[in-house]
DORO-708379 format. One record per residue (C-alpha): residue in one letter; x, y, z. Coordinates in steps of 0.5 Angstrom, whole numbers, plus 500, padded with zeros to 3 digits. Each point is the difference from the previous one (the first is absolute). Layout:
AXYZ
...
END
This chain:
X246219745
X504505503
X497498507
X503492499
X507504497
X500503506
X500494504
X505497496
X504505501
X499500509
X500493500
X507500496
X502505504
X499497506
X504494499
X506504497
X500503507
X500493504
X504496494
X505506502
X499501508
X501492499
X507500496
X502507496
X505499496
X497494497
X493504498
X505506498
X502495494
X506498496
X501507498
X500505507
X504493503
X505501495
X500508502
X500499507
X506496500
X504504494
X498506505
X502497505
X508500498
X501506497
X497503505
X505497506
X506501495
X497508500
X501500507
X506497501
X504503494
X497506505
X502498506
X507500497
X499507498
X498503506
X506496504
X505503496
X497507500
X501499508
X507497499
X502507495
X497504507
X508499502
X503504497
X508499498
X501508499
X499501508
X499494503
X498501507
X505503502
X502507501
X503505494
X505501504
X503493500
X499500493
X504505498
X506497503
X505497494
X501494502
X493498504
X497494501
X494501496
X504504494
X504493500
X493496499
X498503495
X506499495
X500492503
X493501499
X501501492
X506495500
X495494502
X495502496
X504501493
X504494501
X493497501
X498502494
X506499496
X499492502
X493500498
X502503494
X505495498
X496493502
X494502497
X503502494
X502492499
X494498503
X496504495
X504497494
X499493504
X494501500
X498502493
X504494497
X496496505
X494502499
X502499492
X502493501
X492499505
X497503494
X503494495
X500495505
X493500502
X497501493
X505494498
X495497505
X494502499
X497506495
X504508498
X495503504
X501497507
X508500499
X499508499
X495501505
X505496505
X506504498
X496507500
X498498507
X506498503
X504507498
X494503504
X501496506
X509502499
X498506498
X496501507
X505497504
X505505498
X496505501
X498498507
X507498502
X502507498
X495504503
X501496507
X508502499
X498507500
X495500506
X505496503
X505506499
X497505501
X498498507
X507498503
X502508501
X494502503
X500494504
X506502503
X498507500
X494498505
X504496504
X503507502
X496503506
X500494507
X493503501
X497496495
X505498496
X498493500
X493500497
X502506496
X505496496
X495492500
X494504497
X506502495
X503494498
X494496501
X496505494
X506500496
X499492500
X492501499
X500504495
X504495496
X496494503
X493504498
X502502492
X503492499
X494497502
X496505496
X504501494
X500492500
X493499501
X497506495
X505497494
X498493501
X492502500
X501505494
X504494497
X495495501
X493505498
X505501493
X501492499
X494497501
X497505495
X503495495
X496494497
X504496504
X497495505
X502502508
X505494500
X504503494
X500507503
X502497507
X506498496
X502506498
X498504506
X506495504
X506504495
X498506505
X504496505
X505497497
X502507498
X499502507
X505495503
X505500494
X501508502
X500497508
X505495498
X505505497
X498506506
X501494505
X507497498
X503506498
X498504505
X502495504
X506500498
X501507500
X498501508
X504495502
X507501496
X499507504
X498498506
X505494500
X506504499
X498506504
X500496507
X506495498
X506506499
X496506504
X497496506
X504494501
X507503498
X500508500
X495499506
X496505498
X493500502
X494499494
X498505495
X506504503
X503506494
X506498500
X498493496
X499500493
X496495499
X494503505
X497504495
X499493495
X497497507
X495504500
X499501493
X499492500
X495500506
X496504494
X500496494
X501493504
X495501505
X495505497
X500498492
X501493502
X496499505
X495504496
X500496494
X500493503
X494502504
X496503494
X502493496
X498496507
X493504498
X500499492
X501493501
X496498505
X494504496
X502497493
X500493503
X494501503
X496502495
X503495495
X497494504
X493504502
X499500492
X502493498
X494496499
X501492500
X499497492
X493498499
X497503506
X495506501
X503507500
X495503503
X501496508
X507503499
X502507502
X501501493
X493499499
X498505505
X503506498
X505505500
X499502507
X501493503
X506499495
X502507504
X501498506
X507498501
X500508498
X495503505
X504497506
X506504498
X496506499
X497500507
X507499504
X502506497
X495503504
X500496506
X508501500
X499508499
X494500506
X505496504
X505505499
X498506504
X501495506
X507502499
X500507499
X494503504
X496495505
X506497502
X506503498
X508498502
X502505506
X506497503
X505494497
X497494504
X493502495
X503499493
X500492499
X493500504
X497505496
X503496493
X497493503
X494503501
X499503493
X502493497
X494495506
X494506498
X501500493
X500492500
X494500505
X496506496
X501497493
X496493502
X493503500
X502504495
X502493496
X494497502
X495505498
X504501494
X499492498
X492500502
X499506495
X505498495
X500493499
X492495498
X498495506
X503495497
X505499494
X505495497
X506500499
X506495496
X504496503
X507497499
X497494504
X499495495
X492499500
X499505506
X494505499
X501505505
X493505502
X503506503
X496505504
X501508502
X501497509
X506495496
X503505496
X501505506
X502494505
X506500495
X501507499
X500501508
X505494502
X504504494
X500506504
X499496507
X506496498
X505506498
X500503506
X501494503
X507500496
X501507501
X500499508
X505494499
X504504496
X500506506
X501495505
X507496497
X504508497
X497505506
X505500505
X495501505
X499493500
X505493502
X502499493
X504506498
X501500508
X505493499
X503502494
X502506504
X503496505
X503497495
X504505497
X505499507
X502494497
X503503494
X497500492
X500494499
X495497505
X495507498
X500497492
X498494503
X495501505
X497505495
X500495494
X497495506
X494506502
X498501492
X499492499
X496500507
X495506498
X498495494
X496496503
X494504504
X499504492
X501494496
X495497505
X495505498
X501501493
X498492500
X494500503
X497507496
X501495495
X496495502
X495503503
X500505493
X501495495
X495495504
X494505501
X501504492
X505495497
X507505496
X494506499
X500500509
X508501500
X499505495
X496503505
X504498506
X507504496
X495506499
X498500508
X507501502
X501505495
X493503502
X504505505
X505502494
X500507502
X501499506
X506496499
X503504496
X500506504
X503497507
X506497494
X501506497
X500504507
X506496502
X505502495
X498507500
X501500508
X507497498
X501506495
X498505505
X505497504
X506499496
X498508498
X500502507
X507497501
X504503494
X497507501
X502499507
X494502504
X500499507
X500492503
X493501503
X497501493
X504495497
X497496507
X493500497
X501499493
X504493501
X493499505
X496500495
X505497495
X501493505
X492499501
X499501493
X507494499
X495496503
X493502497
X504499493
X502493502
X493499501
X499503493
X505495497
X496494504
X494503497
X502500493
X503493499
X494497504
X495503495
X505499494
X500492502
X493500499
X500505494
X504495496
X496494502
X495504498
X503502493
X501493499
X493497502
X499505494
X505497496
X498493501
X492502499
X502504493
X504494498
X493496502
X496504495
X506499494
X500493501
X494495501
X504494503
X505504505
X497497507
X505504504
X506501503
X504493501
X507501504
X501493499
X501500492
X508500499
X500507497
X496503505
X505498505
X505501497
X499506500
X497501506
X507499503
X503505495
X494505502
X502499508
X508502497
X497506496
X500505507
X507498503
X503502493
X496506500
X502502507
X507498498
X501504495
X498506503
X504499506
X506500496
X497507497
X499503506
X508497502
X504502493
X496507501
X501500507
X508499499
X500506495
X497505505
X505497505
X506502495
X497507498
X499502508
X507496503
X503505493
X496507503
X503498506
X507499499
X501507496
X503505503
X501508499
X507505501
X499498507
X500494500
X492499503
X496496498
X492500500
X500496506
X506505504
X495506498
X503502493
X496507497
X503499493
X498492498
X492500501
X496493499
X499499493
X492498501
X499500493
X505494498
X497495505
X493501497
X503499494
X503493501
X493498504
X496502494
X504498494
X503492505
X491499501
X499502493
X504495497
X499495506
X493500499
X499496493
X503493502
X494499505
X494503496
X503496494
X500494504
X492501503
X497502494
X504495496
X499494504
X493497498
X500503493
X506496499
X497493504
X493501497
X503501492
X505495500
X496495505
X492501501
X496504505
X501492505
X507503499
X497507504
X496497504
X507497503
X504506500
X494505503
X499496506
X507498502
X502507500
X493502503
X501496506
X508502501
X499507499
X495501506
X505498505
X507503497
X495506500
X498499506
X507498503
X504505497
X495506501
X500498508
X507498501
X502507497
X495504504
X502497506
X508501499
X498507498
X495501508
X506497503
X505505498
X495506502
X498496506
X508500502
X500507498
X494504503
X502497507
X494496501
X502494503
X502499507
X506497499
X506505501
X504496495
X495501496
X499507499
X504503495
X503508502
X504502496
X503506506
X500496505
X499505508
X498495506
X504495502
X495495498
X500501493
X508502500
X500493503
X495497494
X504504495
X504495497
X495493500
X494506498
X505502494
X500493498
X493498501
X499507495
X505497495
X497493500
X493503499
X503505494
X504495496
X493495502
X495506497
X505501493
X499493499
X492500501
X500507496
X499496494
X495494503
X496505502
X500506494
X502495494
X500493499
X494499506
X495504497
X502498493
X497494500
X494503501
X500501493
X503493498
X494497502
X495505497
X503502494
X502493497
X492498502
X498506496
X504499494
X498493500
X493502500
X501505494
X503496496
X495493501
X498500494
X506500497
X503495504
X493496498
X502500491
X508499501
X500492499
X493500502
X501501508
X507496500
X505505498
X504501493
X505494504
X496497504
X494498494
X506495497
X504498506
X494498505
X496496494
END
């Protein structure tokens, strides 16, 4: 008896050993499995929220106390360093004070919405669902504050000690890049992780409940609306904020008064850096963290859907939680693929002079694209079956997905954005013809730059729209809207990455401005705006990243809403735009960005116009001695105070129309007028955000190189070289056609300011946040009038 026990034992032993040689993880069973990957997660958010840490402890290194200069220079009382500090608290608590106030409305906003979420979707399916979707909705709202906060401060507390790094000509420019670069990593690693790690603790809790995956999925998709609403508030009123600073500041103090930028004696300057703060740090922040929400929610959404009638078990719901998980893991991985990829920049091949720092940015964002396709590949055989199927919006379709298809989509997601991003460098870096033609014309005056600058947004439309096309056929051919999900998922898999070279530039930006207002000496001031003019272009190609991965975030977000509607509705065969509804709609869609885009560049204008006034009114005051500001008064100082008031209070009021308008606009067709009525307005406006985003965003950026192209002295156009202190002969005789060349590329810059840091980058958001309301509130749109609106129900019998 003990003798056959034994053999039973041996015999069992030995093909548990070649089960387990041959595939691991299926002998480890549902339960290890399902460990691996939760383990898998939390461990790269551990690392990552790490990571974070370990790059803000070396920023801290740099002390403000002491700087890296000598004691002596510190104890004299009007000494550059002294004055950095004081400009330092003033940016940081005016940063604070807008962050404040906007999250305080958006908080409110968030809580009535949330309440309205909760009796909306329990009107359409159970009380149960509606308070799940409403709690997660306030988590993911409540994380994309915290985020957006948390990459403010970093931001912040870096752009001093950039300035202070930049000091000693030695090693001024690798001390400073290492800086600026950490702050924007320690913000990039803590927002993917943060957003990750909640999403999984969320997911864990609700699937707890007694309710089926597809249930829960729906639930869990609250968490991205909450992430984009917050990003919409972040995004426009930043926006607004930044660009009502900047706008005002170049036209009275460069154009009129002649002064150069960030110049102390202009009120608005602080306001401008406080701007590049809460616009292009919590902006860029919470829109990208929305990106990846979105992309996740949808994802999951579709991979949880399971046709009527058919086996679960061939779905991924049916092959458990770690195939369900994967849109999750890929996001996980690329915060450690980024973060091994960042000591590229800092220690193997650190920037050394000017020429390496938009070399060494470029080859952070081609090594984490390349590195994250293994990464994917290996992620998508351990995680997904051999095969599985997959619902489809095709009528009578059946699509079979395998772990090879998967990872082609989430490779030409990744392939795919790099693509764009280098388009996107290719069309505003003056390093190359595009901005080097609107350049020249800039000789010809004004008007010709406006118009060859509108001319170069249009063109650099058509190399990514090409792009985002054929990811889209290829991923919707290969895994249906599953594929695309996992193709938006792709280009966001270098997030981190991402984030770090978007956050680098307004941090450069703001070292900069702080080395001219504290008066430090010009060659400081020369590093900062090195860094500052790579960092222009890599965030150009942030932009070019974020709207390419936001087409396919929304397409995939509307697939999720059109599977969502399949399950509700039995006899819905599909998306038909021929239906007068749906067209009808669809050209309302189409219309939907351009009044966004209208609305707030009509803020940016009115809010521009009030700073205009305040700075033309502290220019004109006058002491006993008849001096003013400009002519050298000691007594009249500039009120820094009030201009950040004006462009806190203008963004604030100014925000409200366009988020009303997004959220609004599919509540309002999908109540009144049936979900053939959203279906209409999400893909007009889908296709017209993707090439206003990208025109606006190209064209801003070009005007904002060509300026710097002007004034760096790049070109080799004497008339195109800008010297404000003309010496030799040639440039005495360039001064008058170089002066107005500068004025042109000035008035063409104040003009693409809001293009490219309000209404371009926006758009992001329209297509994204009217796909995710729509997909929240499926059901509900499904009950009222039985799928055809409390209007559309009578009128179109």
């Amino acid at each position: 008896m003990m003798g056959q026990l034994t053999q039973t034992v041996m015999g069992f032993e030995s093909s548990f050993v070649d089960a387990f040689e041959a595939d691991p993880l299926h002998v480890m069973g549902p339960a290890m499995k399902h460990g691996y990957v939760d383990g898998f997660i939390i461990m790269c958010c551990v690392i990552g929220m790490a990571f974070a840490g370990i790059q803000y402890m070396l920023i801290k290194r740099v002390s403000l106390d002491n700087g890296m200069l000598s004691q002596d220079s510190l104890e004299a009382p009007s000494s550059p360093e002294q004055k950095l500090i004081s400009i330092y608290h003033r940016i940081m608590e005016g940063a604070k004070t807008f962050l404040r106030e906007e999250y305080r409305i958006c908080g409110g906003f968030c809580v009535l919405f949330g309440i309205i979420i909760w009796v909306l979707v329990w009107w359409g399916s159970t009380f149960g669902q509606g308070a799940l979707t409403a709690v997660a909705f306030w988590v993911g709202a409540s994380t994309s504050m915290l985020c957006g906060y948390l990459g403010m401060m970093i931001a912040t507390f870096s752009n001093a000690r950039t300035t202070l790094s930049a000091v000693r000509a030695e090693d001024g420019y690798t001390k400073a890049f290492n800086v600026a670069f950490r702050g924007g990593g320690v913000m990039g690693y803590l927002l993917c992780s943060l957003g990750v790690f909640v999403l999984w603790v969320l997911l864990s809790i609700y699937k707890n409940f007694e309710m089926d995956m597809e249930t829960v999925m729906d639930c869990v998709a609250g968490y991205g609306l909450g992430g984009s609403t917050v990003a919409m508030f972040g995004r426009v009123g930043g926006g607004i904020y930044t660009k009502a600073a900047d706008v005002g500041a170049d036209l009275v103090g460069k154009v009129v008064a002649g002064l150069e930028e960030d110049d102390p004696s202009n009120p608005a300057t602080i306001a401008d850096n406080v701007g590049d703060n809460v616009g292009d740090i919590a902006g860029m922040g919470a829109d990208l963290f929305g990106s990846f929400a979105e992309s996740t929610c949808a994802a999951l959404v579709i991979a949880a859907s399971v046709a009527p009638g058919a086996d679960v078990d061939k779905f991924l719901s049916g092959a458990g939680w770690d195939a369900l998980l994967f849109p999750v893991t890929i996001s996980s991985a690329g915060i450690v693929v980024c973060m091994i990829c960042s000591f590229v920049a800092t220690d193997i091949k650190p920037v050394r002079q000017q020429a390496d720092i938009e070399t060494v940015l470029k080859v952070q964002m081609v090594l984490t694209a390349l590195l994250m396709l293994p990464a994917t590949w290996g992620l998508a055989e351990h995680c997904l079956p051999a095969e599985f199927d997959l619902t489809s919006v095709r009528a009578g379709a059946k699509v079979v997905g395998t772990p090879l298809k998967a990872f082609a989509c989430a490779a030409l997601g990744t392939v795919g954005g790099l693509i764009i991003g280098l388009c996107t460098e290719y069309y505003t870096s003056h390093t190359y013809v595009p901005v080097q033609e609107l350049a020249t014309a800039c000789k010809s005056g004004t008007a010709v730059n406006i118009i060859f600058g509108l001319a170069l947004g249009y063109k650099s439309c058509i190399v990514p729209v090409f792009v985002l096309a054929a990811n889209i056929y290829v991923a919707f051919s290969l895994c249906d809207l599953y594929g695309i999900a996992l193709a938006a998922l792709g280009m966001l898999s270098t997030l981190a990455t991402g984030l770090t070279i978007d956050g680098f530039g307004p941090i450069s930006d703001n070292a900069g401005g702080i080395a001219e207002l504290a008066e430090f000496p010009s060659e400081v001031r020369d590093r900062t705006d090195a860094l500052d003019a790579a960092g222009n272009t890599t965030a150009a190609i942030g932009k070019g990243f974020a709207i390419g991965s936001a087409a396919l975030v929304s397409l995939a977000l509307f697939g999720a809403f059109v599977v969502r509607l399949k399950g509700l509705n039995n006899d819905l065969a599909g998306v038909d735009v021929l239906q007068p509804i749906t067209f009808s709609f669809f050209i309302i869609g189409s219309m939907v960005p351009y009044w966004f885009a209208a609305l707030t560049m009509k803020s940016v204008g009115k809010a521009a116009g009030e700073m205009v006034e305040e700075v033309k009114r502290q220019f004109a005051l006058t002491d006993n001695e008849g001096l003013t500001i400009l002519s050298g008064s000691t007594v009249i100082r500039p009120d820094y105070d009030r201009c950040i008031t004006i462009s806190t209070k203008s963004s604030l009021h100014e925000m409200i129309a366009p988020g009303a308008l997004v959220i609004g606009a599919p509540l309002v067709a999908g109540t009144f007028f049936g979900f053939q009525a959203v279906f209409g307005l999400l893909t007009g406006s889908l296709g017209s955000s993707v090439q206003l985003a990208i025109s606006m965003s190209n064209s801003g950026g070009a005007w904002d190189n060509c300026k710097k192209y002007i004034k760096g002295g790049f070109a080799p156009d004497p008339e195109l070289r800008y010297v404000k202190h003309p010496r030799s002969d040639e440039e005495v005789r360039a001064a008058p056609k170089a002066r107005e060349a500068h004025d042109a590329a000035v008035q063409g810059d104040t003009v693409g300011d809001p293009f490219k840091d309000t209404s371009g980058p926006a758009l992001n958001i329209v297509m994204k946040l009217q796909a995710i309301v729509s997909l929240v509130f499926a059901a509900y749109f499904s009950s009222c009038g039985h799928g055809k609106g409390l209007l559309g129900a009578h009128l179109f019998q």
